[in-house]
N, C-alpha and C positions, 0 to 999 in steps of 0.2 A: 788311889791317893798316895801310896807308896814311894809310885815312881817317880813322883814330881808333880809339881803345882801346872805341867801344862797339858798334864792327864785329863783334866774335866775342864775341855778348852769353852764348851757352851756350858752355862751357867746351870739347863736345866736338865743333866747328865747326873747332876751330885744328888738329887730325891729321887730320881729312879735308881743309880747304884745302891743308896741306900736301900733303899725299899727290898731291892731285889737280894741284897747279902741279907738282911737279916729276917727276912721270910725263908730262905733255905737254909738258913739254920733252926730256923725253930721246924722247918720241916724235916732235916735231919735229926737232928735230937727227937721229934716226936715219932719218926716214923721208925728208930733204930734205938732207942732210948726209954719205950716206953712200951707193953703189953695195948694188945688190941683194946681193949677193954676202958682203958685211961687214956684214947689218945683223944689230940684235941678237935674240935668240930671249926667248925668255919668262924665261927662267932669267938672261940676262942683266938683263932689267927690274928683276926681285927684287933684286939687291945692292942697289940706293940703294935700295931699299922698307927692306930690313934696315936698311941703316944708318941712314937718314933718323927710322925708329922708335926705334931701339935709343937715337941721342944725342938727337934731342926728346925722349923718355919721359924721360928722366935730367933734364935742363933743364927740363923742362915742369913734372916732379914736384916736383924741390928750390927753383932759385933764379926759373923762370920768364920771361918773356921780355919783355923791356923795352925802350922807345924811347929809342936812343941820345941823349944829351943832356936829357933829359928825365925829371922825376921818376913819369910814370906808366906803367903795367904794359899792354902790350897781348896780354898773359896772362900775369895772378897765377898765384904758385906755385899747385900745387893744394894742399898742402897748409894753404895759410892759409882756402881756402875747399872745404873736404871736405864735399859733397855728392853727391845722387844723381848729377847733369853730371858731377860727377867721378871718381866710377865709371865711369859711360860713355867720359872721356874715357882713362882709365887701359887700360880693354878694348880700344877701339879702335886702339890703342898695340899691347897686345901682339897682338891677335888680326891686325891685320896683321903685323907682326913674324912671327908662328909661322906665318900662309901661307904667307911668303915663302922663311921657312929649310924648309916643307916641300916646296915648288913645288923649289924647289934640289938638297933631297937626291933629289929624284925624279927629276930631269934629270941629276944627278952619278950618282945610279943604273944610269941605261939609257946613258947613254955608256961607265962601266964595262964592261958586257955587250958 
């Protein structure tokens, strides 16, 4: 996003970067940052997966994501440009989303028991 607004030329490029820079950070900080003992399990990974989808989807879908001081979009709403990319980028959205809240319950499940 750095380079220019024509870096993430397909729409559904910007929830996979996302996804994938701030899952290795939480992978670096946990794996270099933390004693074997406190580091985090899978169920822990999910929450920023949830949340990081949950508020992009909402931003991404209505007002989109713009360069600070800057009058251009380094991702348009999707709604101004509703195509097939933005289908995809919509699904990608939620279908990480619904792993993550499933990966969760299923971890919240067997600690239950």
């Amino acid at each position: 996003m750095v380079l220019g607004p024509n870096i993430i030329d397909p729409i559904w490029k910007l929830p996979i970067s996302l996804n994938l820079l701030i899952m290795s950070m939480f992978m670096f900080v946990n794996f270099t940052g933390t004693s074997p003992s406190e580091q985090m399990t899978l169920a822990d990974y999910m929450e920023p997966v949830q949340w990081l989808n949950g508020i992009f989807f909402v931003l991404h879908s209505t007002v989109g994501l713009a360069a600070p001081y800057h009058h251009h979009f380094l991702a348009p709403p999707i709604w101004m440009h509703f195509n097939k990319d933005s289908l995809i980028a919509l699904g990608i959205y939620v279908a990480l989303f619904v792993v993550a809240t499933i990966i969760r319950l299923i971890f919240k499940h067997r600690r239950a028991q």
